[in-house]
Every structure is written in C-alpha cells, then in structure tokens.
N, C-alpha and C positions, 0 to 999 in steps of 0.2 A: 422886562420892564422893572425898575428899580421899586422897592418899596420907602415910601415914606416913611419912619420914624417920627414920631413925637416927643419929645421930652419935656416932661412935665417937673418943675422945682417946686419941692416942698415948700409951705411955708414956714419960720419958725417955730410955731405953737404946736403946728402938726408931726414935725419931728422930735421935737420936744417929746411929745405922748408917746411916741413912740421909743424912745428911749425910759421916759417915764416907765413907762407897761414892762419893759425888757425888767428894768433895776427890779422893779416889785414883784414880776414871778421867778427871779435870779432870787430876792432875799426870800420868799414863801417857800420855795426848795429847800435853801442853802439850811434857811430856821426848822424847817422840818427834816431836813438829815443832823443837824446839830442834834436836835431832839433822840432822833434815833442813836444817834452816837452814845447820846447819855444815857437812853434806855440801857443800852448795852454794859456802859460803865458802869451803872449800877448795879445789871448782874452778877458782874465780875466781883472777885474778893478782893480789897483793898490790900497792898501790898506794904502792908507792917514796916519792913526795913525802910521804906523812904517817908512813914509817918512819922518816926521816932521821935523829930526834933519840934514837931506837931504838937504830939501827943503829951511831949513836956512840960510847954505851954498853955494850952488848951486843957479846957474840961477833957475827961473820956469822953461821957456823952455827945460833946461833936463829932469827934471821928465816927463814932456808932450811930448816929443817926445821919450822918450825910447820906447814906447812901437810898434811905428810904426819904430824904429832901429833896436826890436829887433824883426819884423818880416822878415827882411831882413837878416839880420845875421841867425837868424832858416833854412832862405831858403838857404842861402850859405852852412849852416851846411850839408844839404841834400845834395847840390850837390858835395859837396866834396868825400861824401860815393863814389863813383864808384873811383877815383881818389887813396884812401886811397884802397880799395879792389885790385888795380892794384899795389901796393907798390909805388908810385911814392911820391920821396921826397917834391918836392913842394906844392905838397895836404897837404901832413905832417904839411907842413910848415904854410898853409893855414889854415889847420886847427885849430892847436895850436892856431895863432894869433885869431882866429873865436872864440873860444872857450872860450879867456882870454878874449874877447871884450864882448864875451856875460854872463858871470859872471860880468866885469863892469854894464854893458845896465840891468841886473837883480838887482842889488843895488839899483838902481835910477828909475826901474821900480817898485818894489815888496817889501817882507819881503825880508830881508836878509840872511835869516838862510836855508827858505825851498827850495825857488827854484833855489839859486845858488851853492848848493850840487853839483845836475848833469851835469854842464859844467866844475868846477872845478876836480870835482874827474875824467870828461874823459880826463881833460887836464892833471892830472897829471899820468894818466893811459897810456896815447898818450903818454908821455913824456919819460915814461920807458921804451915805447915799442919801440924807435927810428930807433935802429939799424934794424926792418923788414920792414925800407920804404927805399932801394936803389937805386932806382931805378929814373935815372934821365929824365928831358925831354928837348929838343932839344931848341935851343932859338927862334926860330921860334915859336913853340910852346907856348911860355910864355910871348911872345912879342902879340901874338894872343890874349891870354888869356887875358892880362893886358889889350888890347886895349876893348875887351868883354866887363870885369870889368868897365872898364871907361865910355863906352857910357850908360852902364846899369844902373850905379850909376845917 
C-alpha cells in the first residue's frame, strides 16, 4: 500500500527566520574565531621587516602597543558573538566597528597581507548580512552597556 506524502510550503517570513538564524550563528562563530585568530596574533612577535615602512611613519608607540590593543579588541570580538547570535542591531554595529579597528591594530601589529585577511573579509561578510540583525535594544540597555565599556576601558 502506497504511502501518502505531504508537502508542506513554507511561508515567506518562516524561511526568511530561517535563514535569518543560519546568517547569525555563521556570523557569532565566524566573530568569535576572528577573535581567537587575534588572540593568537597578539601572542605572536610582530615581524619587524614588514613594519619598517610602518614604523617610519608612525609614532613607535603604535607599533608597540598594538599588540596589547589588539588583545582587547580579540576579547570584544568574543563577546559580541552572543549579541550577533540574538540578532541585536547594536552588536552589529559593534561589531563591524571591532572588526575594522582590528584589521587597523593588524597593520601596525603584523604582516599585512596574512593576518588582516580574516577581520576584513568577516567585516565585509557582516556587512552583507545586515538586514538579519533587527533587532533593537532598549536605551537602558546601551546606556549600561556604554557605561560597562567605559569603566572597563
């Protein structure tokens, strides 16, 4: 005896979410291995011969403190993931800015070519995927937050 099938078609809103949900725990990963990338890069000893033309320009001091910048910005990266996995625009927002500042802090740390790949490519990754962070938060909320940021800093 033959079995019946059903096939049921989404609606649009419902597949929608469903790709929604996919972009935002792809970008809560992708921003939290970025982070860990950076953790790592900051371990590592900047590599003098391809500062040179850098270090010309620049204060010393930049080159010398990127690397302890860009342990902080790593850590921000991480903590953004939960923020970005809930859709919440301001993470977005955080992120992004996190993102471009750590592709800077990678310049002035490092080679230029290898390890500012993967902040930039999540930045412009993040940047496409916009429209799945809607989700807004209360001003309460970001007045908290900001005050967090500040004392933390």
């Amino acid at each position: 005896m033959p079995v019946a099938t059903i096939e049921v078609e989404l609606r649009p809103e419902v597949r929608d979410w469903g790709i929604r949900d996919r972009n935002r725990r792809a970008a809560a990963m992708g921003v939290s291995a970025v982070g860990g990338l950076g953790l790592i890069s900051a371990a590592c000893a900047p590599a003098r011969i391809h500062l040179q033309p850098i270090i010309n320009v620049v204060p010393t001091i930049a080159p010398a403190s990127a690397g302890v910048t860009l342990v902080f910005v790593s850590f921000a990266l991480i903590l953004m993931a939960r923020g970005l996995r809930r859709g919440l625009r301001s993470a977005w927002t955080a992120t992004f800015a996190l993102l471009v500042a750590s592709v800077g802090i990678h310049v002035l740390h490092e080679n230029v070519t290898l390890s500012t790949t993967p902040p930039a490519a999540a930045a412009l990754w993040i940047t496409s995927r916009r429209a799945c962070f809607p989700v807004a938060q209360s001003r309460e909320v970001i007045r908290r937050a900001l005050a967090i940021a500040a004392v933390g800093t």
